[in-house]
mmCIF file of the N, C-alpha and C atoms, coordinates in Angstrom:
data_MODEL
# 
_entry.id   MODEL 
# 
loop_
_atom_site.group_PDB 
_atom_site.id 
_atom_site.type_symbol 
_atom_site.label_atom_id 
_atom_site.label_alt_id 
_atom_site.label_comp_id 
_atom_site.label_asym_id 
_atom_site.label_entity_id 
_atom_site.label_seq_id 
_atom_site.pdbx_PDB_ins_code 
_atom_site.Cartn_x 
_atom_site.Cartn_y 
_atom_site.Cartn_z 
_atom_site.occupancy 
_atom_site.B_iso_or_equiv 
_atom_site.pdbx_formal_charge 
_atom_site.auth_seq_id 
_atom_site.auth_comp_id 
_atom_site.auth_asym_id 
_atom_site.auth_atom_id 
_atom_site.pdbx_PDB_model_num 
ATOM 1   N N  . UNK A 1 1  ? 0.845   -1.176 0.000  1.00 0.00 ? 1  UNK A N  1 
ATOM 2   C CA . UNK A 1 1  ? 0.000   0.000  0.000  1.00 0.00 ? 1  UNK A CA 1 
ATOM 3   C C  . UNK A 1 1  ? 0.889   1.237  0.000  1.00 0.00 ? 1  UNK A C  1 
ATOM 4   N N  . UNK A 1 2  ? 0.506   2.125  -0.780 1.00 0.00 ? 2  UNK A N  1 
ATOM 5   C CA . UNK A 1 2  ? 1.226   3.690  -0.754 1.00 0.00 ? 2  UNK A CA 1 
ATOM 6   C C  . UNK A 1 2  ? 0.788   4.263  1.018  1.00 0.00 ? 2  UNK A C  1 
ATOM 7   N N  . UNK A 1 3  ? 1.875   5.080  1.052  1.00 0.00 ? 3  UNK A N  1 
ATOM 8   C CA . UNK A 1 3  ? 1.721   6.123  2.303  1.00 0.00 ? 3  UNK A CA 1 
ATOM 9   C C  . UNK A 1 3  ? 0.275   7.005  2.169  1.00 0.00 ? 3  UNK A C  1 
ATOM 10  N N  . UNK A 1 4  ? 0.159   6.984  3.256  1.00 0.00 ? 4  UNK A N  1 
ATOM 11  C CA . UNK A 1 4  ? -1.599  8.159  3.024  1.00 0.00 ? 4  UNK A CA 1 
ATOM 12  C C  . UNK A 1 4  ? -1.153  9.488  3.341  1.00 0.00 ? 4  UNK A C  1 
ATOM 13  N N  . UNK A 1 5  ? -1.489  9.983  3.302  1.00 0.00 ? 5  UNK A N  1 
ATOM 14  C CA . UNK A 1 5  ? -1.169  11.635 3.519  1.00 0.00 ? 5  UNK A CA 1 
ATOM 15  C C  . UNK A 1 5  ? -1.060  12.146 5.093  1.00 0.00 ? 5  UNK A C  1 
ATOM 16  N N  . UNK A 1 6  ? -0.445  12.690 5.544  1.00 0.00 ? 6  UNK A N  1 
ATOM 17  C CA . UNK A 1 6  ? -0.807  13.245 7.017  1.00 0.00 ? 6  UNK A CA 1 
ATOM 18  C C  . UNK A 1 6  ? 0.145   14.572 6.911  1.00 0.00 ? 6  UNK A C  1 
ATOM 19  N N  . UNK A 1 7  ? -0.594  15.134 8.528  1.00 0.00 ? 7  UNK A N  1 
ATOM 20  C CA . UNK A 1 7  ? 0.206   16.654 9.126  1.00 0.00 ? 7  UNK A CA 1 
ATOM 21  C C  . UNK A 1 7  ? 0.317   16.461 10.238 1.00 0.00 ? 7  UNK A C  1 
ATOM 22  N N  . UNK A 1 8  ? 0.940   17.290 10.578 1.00 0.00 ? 8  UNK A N  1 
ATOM 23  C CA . UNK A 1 8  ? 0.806   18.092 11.973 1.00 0.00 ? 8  UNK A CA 1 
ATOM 24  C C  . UNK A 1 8  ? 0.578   19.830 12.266 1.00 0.00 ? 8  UNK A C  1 
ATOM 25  N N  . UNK A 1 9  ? -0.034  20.047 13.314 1.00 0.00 ? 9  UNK A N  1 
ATOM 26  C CA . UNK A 1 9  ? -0.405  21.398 13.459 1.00 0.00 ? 9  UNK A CA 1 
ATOM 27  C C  . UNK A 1 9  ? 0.111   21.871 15.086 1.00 0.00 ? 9  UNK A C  1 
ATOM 28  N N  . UNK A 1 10 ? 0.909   22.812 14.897 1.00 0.00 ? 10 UNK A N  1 
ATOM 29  C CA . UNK A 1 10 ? 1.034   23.679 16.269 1.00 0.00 ? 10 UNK A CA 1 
ATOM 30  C C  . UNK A 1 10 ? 0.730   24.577 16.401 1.00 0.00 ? 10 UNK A C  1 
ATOM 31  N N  . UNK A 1 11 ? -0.470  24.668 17.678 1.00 0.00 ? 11 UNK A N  1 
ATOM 32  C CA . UNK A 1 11 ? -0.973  26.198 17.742 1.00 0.00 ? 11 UNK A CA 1 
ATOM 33  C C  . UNK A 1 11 ? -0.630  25.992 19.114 1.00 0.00 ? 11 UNK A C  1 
ATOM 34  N N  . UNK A 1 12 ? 0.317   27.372 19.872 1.00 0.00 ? 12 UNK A N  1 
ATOM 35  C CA . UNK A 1 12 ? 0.829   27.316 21.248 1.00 0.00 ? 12 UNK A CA 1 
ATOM 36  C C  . UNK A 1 12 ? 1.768   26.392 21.425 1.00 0.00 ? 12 UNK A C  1 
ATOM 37  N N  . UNK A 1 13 ? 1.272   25.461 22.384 1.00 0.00 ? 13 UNK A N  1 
ATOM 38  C CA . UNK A 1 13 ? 1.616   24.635 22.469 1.00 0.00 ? 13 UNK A CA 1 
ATOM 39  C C  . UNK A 1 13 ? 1.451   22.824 22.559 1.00 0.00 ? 13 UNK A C  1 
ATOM 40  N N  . UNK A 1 14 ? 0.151   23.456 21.643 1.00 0.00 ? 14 UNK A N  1 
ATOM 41  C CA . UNK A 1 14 ? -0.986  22.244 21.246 1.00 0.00 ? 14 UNK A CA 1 
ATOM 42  C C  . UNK A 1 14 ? -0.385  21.570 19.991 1.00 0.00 ? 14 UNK A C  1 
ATOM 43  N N  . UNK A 1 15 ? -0.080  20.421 19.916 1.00 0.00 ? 15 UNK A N  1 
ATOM 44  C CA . UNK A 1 15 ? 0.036   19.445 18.259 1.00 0.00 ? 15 UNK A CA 1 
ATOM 45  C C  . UNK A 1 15 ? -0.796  18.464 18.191 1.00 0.00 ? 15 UNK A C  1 
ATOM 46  N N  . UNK A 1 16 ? -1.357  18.364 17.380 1.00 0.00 ? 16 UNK A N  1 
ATOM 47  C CA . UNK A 1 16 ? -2.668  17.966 16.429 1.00 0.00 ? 16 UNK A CA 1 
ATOM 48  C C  . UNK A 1 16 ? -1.402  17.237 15.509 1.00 0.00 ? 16 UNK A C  1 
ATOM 49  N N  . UNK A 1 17 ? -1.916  16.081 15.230 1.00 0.00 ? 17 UNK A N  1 
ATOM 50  C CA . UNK A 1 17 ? -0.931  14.935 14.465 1.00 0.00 ? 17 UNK A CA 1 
ATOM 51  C C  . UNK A 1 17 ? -2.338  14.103 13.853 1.00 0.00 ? 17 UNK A C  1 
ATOM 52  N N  . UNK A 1 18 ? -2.391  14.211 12.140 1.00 0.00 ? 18 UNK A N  1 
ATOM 53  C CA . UNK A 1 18 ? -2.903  13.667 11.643 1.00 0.00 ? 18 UNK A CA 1 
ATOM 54  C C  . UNK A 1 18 ? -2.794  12.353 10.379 1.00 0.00 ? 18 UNK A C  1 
ATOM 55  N N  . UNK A 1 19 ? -3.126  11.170 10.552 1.00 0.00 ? 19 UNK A N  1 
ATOM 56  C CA . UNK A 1 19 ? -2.669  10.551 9.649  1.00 0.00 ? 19 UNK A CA 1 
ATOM 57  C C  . UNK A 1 19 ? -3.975  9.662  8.804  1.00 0.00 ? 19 UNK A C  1 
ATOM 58  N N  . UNK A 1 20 ? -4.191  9.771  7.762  1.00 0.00 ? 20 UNK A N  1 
ATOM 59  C CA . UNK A 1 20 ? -4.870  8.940  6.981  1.00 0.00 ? 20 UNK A CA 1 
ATOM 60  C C  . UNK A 1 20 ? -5.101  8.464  5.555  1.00 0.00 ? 20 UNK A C  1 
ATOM 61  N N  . UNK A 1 21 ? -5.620  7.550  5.372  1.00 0.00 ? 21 UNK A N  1 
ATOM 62  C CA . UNK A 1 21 ? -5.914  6.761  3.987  1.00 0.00 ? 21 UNK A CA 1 
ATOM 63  C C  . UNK A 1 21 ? -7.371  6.399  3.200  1.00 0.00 ? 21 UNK A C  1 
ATOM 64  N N  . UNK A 1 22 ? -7.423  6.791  1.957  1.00 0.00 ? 22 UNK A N  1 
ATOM 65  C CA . UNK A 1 22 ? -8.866  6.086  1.872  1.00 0.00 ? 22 UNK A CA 1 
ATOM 66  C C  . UNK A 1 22 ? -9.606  7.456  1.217  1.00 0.00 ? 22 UNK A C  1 
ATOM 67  N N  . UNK A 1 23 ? -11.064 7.211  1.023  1.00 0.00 ? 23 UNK A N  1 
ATOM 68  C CA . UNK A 1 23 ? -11.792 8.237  1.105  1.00 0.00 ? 23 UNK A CA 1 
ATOM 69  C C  . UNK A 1 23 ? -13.205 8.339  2.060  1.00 0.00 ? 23 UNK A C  1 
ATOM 70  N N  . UNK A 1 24 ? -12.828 8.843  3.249  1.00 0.00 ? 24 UNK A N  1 
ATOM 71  C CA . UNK A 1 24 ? -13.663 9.310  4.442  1.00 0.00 ? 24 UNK A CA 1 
ATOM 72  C C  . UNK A 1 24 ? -13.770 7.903  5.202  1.00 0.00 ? 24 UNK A C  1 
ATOM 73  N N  . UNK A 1 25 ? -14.650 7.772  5.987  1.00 0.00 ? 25 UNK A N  1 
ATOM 74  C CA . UNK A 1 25 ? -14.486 6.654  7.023  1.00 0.00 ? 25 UNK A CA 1 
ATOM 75  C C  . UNK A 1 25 ? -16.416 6.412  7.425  1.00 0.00 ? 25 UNK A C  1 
ATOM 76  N N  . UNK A 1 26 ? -16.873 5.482  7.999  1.00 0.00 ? 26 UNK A N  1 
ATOM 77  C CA . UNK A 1 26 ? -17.940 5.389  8.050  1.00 0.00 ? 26 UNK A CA 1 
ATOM 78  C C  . UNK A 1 26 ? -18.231 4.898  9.815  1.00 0.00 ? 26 UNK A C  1 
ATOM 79  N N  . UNK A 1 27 ? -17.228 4.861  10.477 1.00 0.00 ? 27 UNK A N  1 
ATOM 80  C CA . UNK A 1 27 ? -16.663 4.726  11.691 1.00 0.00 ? 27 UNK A CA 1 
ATOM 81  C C  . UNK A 1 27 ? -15.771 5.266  12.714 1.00 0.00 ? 27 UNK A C  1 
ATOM 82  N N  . UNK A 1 28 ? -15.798 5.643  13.753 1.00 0.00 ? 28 UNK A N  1 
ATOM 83  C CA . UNK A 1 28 ? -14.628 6.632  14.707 1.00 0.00 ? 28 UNK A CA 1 
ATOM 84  C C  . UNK A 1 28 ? -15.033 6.412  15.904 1.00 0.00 ? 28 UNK A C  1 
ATOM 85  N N  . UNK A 1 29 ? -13.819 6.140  16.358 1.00 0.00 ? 29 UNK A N  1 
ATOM 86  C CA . UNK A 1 29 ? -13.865 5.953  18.110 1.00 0.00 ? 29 UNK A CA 1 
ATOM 87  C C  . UNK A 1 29 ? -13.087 7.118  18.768 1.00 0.00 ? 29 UNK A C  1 
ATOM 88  N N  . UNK A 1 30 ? -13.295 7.210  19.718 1.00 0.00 ? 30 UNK A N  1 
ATOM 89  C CA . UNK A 1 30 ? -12.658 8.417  20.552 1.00 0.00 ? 30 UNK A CA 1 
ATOM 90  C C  . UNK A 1 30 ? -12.366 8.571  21.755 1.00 0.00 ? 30 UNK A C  1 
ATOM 91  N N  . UNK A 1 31 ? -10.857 8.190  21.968 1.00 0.00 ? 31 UNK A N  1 
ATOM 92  C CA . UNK A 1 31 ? -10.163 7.799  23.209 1.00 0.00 ? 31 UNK A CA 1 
ATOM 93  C C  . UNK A 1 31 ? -10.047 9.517  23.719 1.00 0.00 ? 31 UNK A C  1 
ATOM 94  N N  . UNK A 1 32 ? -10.584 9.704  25.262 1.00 0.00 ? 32 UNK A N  1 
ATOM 95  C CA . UNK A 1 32 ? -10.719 10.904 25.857 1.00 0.00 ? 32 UNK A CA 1 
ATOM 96  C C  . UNK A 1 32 ? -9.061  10.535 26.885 1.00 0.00 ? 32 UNK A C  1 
ATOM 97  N N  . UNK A 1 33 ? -8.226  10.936 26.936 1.00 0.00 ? 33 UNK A N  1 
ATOM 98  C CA . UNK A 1 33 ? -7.299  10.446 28.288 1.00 0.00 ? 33 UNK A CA 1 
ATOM 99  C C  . UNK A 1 33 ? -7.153  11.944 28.797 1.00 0.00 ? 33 UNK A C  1 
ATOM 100 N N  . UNK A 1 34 ? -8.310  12.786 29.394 1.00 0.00 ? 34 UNK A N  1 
ATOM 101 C CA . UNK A 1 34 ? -8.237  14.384 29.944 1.00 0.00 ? 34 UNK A CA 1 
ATOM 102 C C  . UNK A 1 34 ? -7.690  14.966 29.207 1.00 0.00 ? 34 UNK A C  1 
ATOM 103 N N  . UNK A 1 35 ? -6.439  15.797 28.969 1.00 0.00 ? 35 UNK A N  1 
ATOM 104 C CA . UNK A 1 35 ? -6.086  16.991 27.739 1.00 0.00 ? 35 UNK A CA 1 
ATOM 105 C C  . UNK A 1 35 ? -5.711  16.089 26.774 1.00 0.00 ? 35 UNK A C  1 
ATOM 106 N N  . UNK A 1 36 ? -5.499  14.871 26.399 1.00 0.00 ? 36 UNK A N  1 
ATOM 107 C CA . UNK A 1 36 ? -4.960  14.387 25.587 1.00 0.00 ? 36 UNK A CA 1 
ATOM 108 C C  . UNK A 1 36 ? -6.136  13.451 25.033 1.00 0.00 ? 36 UNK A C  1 
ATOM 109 N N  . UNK A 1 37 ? -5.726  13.010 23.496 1.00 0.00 ? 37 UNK A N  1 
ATOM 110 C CA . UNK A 1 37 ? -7.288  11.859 22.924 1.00 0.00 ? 37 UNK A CA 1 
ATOM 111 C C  . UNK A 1 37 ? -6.157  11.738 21.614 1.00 0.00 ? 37 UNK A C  1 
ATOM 112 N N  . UNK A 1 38 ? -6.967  10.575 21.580 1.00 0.00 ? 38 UNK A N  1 
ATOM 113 C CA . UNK A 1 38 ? -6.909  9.646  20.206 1.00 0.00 ? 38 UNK A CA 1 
ATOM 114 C C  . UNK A 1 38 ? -8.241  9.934  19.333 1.00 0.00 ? 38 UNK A C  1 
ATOM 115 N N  . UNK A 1 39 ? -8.610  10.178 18.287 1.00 0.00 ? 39 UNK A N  1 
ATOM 116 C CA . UNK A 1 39 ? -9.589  9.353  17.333 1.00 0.00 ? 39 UNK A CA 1 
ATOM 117 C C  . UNK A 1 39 ? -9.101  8.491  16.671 1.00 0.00 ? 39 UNK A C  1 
ATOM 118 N N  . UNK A 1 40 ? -9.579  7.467  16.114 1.00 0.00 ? 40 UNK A N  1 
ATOM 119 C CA . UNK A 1 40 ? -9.550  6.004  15.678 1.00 0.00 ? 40 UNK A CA 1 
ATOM 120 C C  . UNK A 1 40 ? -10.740 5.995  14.419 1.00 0.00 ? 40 UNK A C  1 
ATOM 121 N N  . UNK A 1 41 ? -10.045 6.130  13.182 1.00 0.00 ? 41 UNK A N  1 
ATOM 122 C CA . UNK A 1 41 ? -11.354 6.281  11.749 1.00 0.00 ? 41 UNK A CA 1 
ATOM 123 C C  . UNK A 1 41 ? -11.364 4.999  10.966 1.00 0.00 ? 41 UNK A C  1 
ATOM 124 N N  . UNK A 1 42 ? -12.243 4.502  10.938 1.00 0.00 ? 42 UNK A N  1 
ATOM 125 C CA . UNK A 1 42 ? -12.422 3.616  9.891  1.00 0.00 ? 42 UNK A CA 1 
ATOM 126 C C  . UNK A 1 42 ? -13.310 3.153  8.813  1.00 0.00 ? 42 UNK A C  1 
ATOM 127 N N  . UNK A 1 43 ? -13.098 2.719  7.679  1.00 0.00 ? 43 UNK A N  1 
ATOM 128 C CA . UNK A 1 43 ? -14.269 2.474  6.558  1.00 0.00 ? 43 UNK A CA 1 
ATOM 129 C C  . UNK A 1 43 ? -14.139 0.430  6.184  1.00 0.00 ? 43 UNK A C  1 
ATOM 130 N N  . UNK A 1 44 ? -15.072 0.511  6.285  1.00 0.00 ? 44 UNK A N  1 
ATOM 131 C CA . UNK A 1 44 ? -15.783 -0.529 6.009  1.00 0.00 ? 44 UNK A CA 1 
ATOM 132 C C  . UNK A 1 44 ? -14.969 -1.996 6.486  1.00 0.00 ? 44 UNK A C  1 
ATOM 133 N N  . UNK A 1 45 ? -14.483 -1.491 7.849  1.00 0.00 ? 45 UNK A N  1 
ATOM 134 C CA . UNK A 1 45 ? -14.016 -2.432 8.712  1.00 0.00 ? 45 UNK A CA 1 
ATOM 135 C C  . UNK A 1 45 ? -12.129 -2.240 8.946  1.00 0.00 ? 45 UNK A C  1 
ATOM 136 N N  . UNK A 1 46 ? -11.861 -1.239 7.939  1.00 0.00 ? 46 UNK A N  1 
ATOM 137 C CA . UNK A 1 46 ? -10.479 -1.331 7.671  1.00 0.00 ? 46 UNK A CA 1 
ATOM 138 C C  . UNK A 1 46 ? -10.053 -0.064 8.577  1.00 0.00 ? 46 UNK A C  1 
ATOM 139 N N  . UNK A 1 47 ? -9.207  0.036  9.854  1.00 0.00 ? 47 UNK A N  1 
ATOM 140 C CA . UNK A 1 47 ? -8.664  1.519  10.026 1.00 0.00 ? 47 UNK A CA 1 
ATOM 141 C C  . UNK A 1 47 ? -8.131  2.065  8.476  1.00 0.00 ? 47 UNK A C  1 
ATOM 142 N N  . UNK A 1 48 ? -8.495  3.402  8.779  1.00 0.00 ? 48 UNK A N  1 
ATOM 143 C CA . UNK A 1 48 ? -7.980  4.423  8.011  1.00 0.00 ? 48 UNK A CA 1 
ATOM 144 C C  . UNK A 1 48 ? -7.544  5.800  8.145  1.00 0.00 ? 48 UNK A C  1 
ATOM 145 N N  . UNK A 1 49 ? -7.588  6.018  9.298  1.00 0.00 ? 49 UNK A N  1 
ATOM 146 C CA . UNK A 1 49 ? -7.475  7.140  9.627  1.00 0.00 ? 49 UNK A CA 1 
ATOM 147 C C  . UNK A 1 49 ? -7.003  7.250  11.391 1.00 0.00 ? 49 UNK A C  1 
ATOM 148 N N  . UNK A 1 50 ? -6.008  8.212  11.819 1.00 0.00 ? 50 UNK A N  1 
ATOM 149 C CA . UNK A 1 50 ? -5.889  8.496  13.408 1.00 0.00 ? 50 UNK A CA 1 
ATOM 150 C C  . UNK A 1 50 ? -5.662  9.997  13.642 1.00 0.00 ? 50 UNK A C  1 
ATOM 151 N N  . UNK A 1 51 ? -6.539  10.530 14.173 1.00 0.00 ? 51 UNK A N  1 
ATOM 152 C CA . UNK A 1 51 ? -6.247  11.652 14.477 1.00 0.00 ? 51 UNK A CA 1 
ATOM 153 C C  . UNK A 1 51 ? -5.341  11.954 16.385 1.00 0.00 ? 51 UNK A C  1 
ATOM 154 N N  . UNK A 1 52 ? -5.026  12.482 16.927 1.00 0.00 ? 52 UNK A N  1 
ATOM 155 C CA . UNK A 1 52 ? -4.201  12.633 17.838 1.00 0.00 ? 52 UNK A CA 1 
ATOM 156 C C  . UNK A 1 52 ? -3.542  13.502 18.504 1.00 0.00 ? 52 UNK A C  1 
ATOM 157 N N  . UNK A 1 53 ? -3.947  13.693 19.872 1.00 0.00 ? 53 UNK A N  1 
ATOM 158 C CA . UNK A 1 53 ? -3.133  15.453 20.547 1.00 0.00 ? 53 UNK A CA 1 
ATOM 159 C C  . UNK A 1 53 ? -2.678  14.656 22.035 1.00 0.00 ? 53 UNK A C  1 
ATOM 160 N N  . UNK A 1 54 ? -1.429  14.806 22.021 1.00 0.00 ? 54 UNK A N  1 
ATOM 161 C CA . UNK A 1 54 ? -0.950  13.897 23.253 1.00 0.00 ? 54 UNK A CA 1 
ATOM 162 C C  . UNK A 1 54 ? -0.422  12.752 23.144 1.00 0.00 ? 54 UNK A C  1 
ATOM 163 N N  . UNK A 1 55 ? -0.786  11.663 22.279 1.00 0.00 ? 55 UNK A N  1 
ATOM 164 C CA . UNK A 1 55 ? -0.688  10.553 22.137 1.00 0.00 ? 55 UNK A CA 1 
ATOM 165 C C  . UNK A 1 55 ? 0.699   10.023 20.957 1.00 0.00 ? 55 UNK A C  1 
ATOM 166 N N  . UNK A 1 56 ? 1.531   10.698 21.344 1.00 0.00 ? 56 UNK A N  1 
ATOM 167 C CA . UNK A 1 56 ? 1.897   10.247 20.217 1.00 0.00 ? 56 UNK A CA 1 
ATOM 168 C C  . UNK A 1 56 ? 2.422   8.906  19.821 1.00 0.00 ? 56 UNK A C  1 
ATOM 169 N N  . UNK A 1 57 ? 2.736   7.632  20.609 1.00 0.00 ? 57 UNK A N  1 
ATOM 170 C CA . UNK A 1 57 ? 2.190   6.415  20.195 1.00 0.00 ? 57 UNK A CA 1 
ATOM 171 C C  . UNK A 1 57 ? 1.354   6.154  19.734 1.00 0.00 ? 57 UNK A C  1 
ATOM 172 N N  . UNK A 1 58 ? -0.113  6.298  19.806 1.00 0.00 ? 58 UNK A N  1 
ATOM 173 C CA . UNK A 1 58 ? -1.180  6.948  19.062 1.00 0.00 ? 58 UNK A CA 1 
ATOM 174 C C  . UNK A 1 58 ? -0.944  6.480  17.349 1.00 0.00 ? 58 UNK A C  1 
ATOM 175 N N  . UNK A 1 59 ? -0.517  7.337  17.475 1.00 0.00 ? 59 UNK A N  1 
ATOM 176 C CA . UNK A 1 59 ? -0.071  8.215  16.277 1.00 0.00 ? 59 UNK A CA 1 
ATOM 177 C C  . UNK A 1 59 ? 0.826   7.217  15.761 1.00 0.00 ? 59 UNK A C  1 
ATOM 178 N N  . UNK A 1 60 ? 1.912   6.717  16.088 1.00 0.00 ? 60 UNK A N  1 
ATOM 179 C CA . UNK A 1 60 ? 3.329   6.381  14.985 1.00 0.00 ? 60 UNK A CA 1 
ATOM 180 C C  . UNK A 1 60 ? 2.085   4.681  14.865 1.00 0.00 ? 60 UNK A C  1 
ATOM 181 N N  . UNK A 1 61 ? 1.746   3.876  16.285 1.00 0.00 ? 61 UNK A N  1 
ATOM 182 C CA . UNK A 1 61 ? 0.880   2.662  15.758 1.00 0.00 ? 61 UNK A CA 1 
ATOM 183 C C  . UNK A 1 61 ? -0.082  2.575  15.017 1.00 0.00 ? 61 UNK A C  1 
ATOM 184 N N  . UNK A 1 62 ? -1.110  3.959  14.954 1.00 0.00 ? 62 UNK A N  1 
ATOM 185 C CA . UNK A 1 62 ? -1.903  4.047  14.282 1.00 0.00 ? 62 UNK A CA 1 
ATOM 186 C C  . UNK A 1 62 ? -1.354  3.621  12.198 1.00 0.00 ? 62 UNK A C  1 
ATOM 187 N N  . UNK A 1 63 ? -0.051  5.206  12.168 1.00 0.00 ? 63 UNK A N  1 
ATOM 188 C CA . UNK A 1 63 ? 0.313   4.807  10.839 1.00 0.00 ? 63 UNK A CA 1 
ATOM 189 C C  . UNK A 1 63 ? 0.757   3.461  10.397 1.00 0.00 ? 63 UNK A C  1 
ATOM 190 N N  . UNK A 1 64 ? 1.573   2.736  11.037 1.00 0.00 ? 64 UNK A N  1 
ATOM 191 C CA . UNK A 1 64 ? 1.984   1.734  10.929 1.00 0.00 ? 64 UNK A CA 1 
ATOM 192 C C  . UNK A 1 64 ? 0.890   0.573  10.383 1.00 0.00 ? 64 UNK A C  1 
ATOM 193 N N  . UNK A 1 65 ? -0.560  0.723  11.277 1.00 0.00 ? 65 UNK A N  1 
ATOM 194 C CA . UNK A 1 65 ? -1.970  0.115  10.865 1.00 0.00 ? 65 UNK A CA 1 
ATOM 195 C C  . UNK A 1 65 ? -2.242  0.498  10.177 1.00 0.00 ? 65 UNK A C  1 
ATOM 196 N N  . UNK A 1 66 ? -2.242  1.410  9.651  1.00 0.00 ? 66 UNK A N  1 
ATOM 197 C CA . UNK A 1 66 ? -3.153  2.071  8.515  1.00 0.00 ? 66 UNK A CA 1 
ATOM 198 C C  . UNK A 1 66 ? -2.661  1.614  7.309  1.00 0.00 ? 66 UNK A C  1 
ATOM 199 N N  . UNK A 1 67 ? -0.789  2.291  6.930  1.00 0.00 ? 67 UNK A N  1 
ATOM 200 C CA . UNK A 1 67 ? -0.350  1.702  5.959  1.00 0.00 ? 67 UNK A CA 1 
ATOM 201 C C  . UNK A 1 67 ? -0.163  0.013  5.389  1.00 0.00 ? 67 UNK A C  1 
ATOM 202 N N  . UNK A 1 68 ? -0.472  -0.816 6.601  1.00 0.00 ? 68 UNK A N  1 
ATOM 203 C CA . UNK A 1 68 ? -0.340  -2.261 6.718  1.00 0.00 ? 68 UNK A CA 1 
ATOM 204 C C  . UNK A 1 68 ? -1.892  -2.931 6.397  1.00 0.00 ? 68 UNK A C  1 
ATOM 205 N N  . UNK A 1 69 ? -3.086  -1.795 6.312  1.00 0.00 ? 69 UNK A N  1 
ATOM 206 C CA . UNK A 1 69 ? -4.139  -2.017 5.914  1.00 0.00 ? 69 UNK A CA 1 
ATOM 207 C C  . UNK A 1 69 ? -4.998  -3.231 7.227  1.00 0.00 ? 69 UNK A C  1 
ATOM 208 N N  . UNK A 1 70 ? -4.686  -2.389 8.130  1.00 0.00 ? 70 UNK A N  1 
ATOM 209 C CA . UNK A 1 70 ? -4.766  -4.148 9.448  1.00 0.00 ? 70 UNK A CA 1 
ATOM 210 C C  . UNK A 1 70 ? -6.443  -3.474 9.865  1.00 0.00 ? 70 UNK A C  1 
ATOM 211 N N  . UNK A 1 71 ? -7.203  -4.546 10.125 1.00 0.00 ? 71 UNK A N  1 
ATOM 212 C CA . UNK A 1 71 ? -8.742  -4.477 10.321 1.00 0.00 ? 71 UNK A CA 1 
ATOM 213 C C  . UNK A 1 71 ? -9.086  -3.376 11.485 1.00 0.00 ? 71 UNK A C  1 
ATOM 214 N N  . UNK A 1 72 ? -10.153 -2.504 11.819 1.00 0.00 ? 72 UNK A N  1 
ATOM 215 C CA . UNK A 1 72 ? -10.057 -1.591 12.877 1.00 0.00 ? 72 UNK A CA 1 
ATOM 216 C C  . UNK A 1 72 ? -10.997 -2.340 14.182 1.00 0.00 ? 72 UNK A C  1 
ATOM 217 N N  . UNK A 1 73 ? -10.068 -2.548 15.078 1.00 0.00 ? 73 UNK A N  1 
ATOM 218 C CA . UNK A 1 73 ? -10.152 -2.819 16.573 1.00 0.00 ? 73 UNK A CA 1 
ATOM 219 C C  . UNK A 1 73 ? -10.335 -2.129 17.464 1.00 0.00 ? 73 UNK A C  1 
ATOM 220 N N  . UNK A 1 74 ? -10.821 -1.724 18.869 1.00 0.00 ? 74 UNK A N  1 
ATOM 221 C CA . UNK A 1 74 ? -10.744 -0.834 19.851 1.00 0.00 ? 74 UNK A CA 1 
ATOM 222 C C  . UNK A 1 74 ? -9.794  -1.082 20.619 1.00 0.00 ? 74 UNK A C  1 
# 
């Protein structure tokens, strides 16, 4: 599978780390851990998407799933 597109955003001292694949998702979970969260996107059973502020394990496992095309789990 090709790389999906992602960013990151710093405002202050806030980073917003985005990574995804696909077109849109029909699924999202949303890990709250107080100032920090995960979202978790997926389409039609497949992660595709992680959004992320805090987490940045999160983030590097998420891409790693995404680009590996691995089924979306909680």
């Amino acid at each position: 599978m090709e790389h999906g597109p992602g960013f990151w955003s710093t405002i202050g001292d806030k980073r917003l780390k985005y990574w995804a694949w696909g077109d849109g998702w029909d699924e999202q979970f949303f890990e709250d851990e107080g100032e920090e969260f995960t979202v978790w996107y997926a389409k039609e059973g497949v992660l595709v998407g992680v959004l992320s502020h805090g987490t940045d394990e999160d983030y590097e496992r998420g891409r790693g799933r995404i680009e590996s095309g691995e089924p979306f789990s909680r």
